[in-house]
N, C-alpha and C positions, 0 to 999 in steps of 0.2 A: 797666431795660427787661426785660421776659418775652422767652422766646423758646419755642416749642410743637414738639415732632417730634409728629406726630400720623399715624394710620393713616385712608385713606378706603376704601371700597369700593363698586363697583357694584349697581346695585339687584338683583342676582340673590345678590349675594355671594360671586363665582368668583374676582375680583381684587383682591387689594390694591397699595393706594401707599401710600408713605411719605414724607413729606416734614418740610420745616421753614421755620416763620414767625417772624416777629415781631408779624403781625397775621391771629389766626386767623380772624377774622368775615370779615374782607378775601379771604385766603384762599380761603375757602371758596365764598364768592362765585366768585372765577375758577373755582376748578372747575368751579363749576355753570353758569358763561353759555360754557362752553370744551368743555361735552359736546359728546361726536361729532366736534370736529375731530381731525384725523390727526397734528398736530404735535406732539402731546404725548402723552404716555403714559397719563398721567391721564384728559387728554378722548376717546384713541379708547377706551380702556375702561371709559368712564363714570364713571370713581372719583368721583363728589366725597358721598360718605355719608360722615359720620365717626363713625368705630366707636370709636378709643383719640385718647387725648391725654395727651402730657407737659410738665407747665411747665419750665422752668431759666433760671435769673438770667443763668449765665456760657452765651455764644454757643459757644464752645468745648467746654463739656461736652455740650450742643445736638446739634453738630455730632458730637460722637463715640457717643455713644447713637444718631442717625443712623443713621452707619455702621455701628453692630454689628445693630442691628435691620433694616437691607439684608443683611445678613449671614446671618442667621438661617434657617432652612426655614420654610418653609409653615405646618407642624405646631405649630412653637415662635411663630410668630405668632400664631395662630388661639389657643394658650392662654393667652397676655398678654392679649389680647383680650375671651377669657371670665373673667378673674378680674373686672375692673372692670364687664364688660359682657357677663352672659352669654349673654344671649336675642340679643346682636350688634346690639342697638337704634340707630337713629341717633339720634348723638346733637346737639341742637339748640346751633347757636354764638351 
């Protein structure tokens, strides 16, 4: 089984999330039918564009790549980001 931490952001590009799947098309979807609600972080700030994505086999290594990129500044995201994707494109799941 895949498991993806992947970066979403708003259509302005002010926020990011971070999160982790096992199914990122699925995913991704919720972000997008969950905009605007207030209960999630994701949907009151629109996130559902996905900007990075990382595959990992083991859910544990998943889970700690996670955490360190919750970890991270602003700064140090935004250039992870432009290595793979510089123009900050969405990218289609």
């Amino acid at each position: 089984m895949s498991y993806y931490v992947y970066i979403t952001t708003n259509p302005a590009k002010t926020v990011l999330y971070i999160g982790i799947t096992n199914n990122l098309s699925n995913r991704m979807t919720q972000h997008y039918t969950q905009r605007g609600s207030t209960q999630t972080f994701a949907g009151r700030y629109f996130c559902y564009n996905l900007v990075h994505v990382e595959e990992y086999q083991d859910i544990n290594a998943a889970i700690a790549r996670e955490k360190e990129l919750k970890g991270w500044t602003r700064a140090k995201k935004d250039v992870l980001i432009a290595i793979d994707n510089p123009e900050r494109l969405f990218i289609q799941t």
